[in-house]
Structures are given as structure tokens and as C-alpha cells.
N, C-alpha and C positions, 0 to 999 in steps of 0.2 A: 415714393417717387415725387420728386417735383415738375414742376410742366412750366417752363420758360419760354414766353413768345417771343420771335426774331422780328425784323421788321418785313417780313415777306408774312400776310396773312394766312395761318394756318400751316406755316415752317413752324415748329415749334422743338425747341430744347428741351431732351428728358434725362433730368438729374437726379440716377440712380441714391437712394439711402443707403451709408452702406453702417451695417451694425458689425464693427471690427472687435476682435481679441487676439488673444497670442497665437488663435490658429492663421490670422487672416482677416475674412472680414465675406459679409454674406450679404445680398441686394437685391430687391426683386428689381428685375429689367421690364415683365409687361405682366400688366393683371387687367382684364379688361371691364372689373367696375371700379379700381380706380381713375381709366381713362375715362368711363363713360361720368364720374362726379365731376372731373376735369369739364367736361363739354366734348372728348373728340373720341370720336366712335371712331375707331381700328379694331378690325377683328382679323387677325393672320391663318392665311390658307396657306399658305409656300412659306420655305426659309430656301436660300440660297447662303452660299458661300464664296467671297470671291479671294482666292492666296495670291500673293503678288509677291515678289521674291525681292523684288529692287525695290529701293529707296526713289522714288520721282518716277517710279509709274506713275503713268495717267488714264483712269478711266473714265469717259462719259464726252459729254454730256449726253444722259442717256432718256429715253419716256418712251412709252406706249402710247398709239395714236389711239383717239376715240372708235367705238364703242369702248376698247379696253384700257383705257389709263387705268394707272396702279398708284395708289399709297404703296408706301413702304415707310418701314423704320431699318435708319442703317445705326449701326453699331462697331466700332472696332475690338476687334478680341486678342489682337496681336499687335502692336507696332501704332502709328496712328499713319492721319490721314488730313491733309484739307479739303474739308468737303465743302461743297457747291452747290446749291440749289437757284435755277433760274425759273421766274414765274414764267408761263406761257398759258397763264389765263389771260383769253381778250378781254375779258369783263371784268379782269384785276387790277385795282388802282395801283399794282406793283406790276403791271404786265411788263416784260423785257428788264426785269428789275432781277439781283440776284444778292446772296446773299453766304457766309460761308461760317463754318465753327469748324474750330480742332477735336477731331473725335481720335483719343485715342484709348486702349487698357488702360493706363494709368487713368485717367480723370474718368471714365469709364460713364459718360455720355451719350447721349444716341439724340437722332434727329425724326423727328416724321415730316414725311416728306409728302405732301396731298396730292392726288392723284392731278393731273393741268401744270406738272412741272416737273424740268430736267434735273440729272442730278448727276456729279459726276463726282471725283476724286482723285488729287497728287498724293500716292503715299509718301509720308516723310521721313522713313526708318523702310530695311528692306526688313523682309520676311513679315509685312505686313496683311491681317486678317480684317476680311469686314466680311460682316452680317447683315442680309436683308431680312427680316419682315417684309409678304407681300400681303396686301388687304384682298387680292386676286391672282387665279392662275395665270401664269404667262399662254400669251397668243401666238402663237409663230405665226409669223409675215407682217405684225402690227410695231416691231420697233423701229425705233425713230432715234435721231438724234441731232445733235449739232455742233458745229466747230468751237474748238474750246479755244480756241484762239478770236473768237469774232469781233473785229473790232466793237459792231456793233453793243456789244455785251462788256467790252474791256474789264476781265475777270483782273484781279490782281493776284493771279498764282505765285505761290513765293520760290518758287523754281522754275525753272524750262522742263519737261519733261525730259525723260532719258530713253525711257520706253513705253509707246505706244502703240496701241493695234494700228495696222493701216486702215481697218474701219473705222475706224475713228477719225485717222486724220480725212476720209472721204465725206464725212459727214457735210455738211455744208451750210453756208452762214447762216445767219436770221436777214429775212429781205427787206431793204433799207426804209 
């Protein structure tokens, strides 16, 4: 694996090796003492799965509030995705800053996502698959989120969404 830093500290790009023949081609996605020679301690307790059937879903912008934020690592396994991540560390010289990669099977990519930031995604192909890695169990009653439309944030989605939960669209802005 290689490990590529975005400009949001501690968003980091993980680009799978892949050793290919005529059957395909074989990659390790996480091994956790090549992360720990990297610098970034993820250790995954949950895997989630999210199917999205359309093309320009939208999900997120999504986090667990404190005590429980969560790392994750997302991955696409079907179709892709633009994916999103907004800093919401106060103490981040990227706070309210966001940042985004194409995660799809084909380039077969994945993002870690540090626990003090949202993270959402337009899929851009229907019958799209993404994969979480969580670094912790989910909390019920501790998620959070926020409008993916906020000016505040002016994400640059390269679609309007087509389908979105109505939780979602209730989420509410970042305060000015």
C-alpha cells in the first residue's frame, strides 16, 4: 500500500499494490503494521456496508459527536463515488475546510477519514458499493451531521443529487 496525504491533515489517500496476471490481480487493502510504519494507527472493529442503487445518491455529510467520533476507512467495491470529507476540528488549521477523491473499483482507492470530521458521498454510477472501516463501535443517539448543500462549506459536487434521505436533507448548516 501506499499512503498519500490530502490537504485536510490526517485525510489520507490509500493506494492499494495491485500484483496483476491473467487471472486478475490481487491487493492488500489494510494490514495494520504497514499502517502503523506509515505513522497512522487504525485498528477496525465494525465494517459496514452502504448499496445505493442510483447513480447521484447522496449520502452524508455524516460524524459521530464526542465522546464517540469515529475513524473510518471508506472504500468503493462496486461503481464509484465523490467522496467528501469536511474538517470539524476546532483546533485544525483546516477547521470548516473540505476536501474530496474519486473512490471507485476500478482505481480501487480508499480514504481514512480521522475521527473530528464529516464525510459524505455522490455516487456517480448506479449499483454503487462502499465500504466502511470503523476504528469504533457505533453509538446510537450520537450521530450528527450536516447540510451538504451549506453555503458555508460550498462543496463542489459534480451533480445535484437525485436521491437523498430526508435525514439528510434536515441536517442543518454549519453556524456562520
Amino acid at each position: 500500500m501506499k499512503f498519500a496525504p490530502t490537504d485536510l491533515p490526517g485525510v489520507i489517500r490509500i493506494i492499494p499494490q495491485r500484483i496483476a496476471d491473467e487471472r486478475g490481480f490481487f491487493a492488500r487493502l489494510y494490514c495494520p503494521e504497514e499502517f502503523a510504519a506509515a505513522g497512522y494507527a487504525f485498528a477496525p472493529v465494525q465494517m459496514n456496508l452502504s448499496r445505493n442503487r442510483l447513480a447521484h445518491t447522496l449520502r452524508g455529510l455524516h460524524f459521530q459527536s464526542e465522546p464517540f467520533a469515529e475513524g473510518k476507512i471508506v472504500r468503493v467495491v462496486r461503481g464509484a463515488v465523490f467522496d467528501v470529507v469536511v474538517d470539524l476540528r476546532s483546533d485544525s488549521p483546516t477547521y470548516r475546510r473540505w476536501t474530496s477523491a474519486l473512490l471507485s473499483a476500478e482505481n480501487g482507492e480508499a480514504l481514512l477519514v480521522p475521527a473530528g470530521c464529516a464525510h459524505g458521498f455522490l455516487t456517480l454510477e448506479d449499483e454503487t458499493d462502499v465500504l466502511y472501516q470503523m476504528d469504533r463501535l457505533y453509538e446510537p443517539g450520537h450521530a450528527r451531521g450536516l447540510r451538504y448543500d451549506d453555503p458555508a462549506l460550498a462543496i463542489a459536487w459534480p451533480a445535484a443529487p437525485r436521491v437523498i434521505a430526508p435525514a439528510d436533507l434536515a441536517w442543518p448548516a454549519l453556524d456562520p
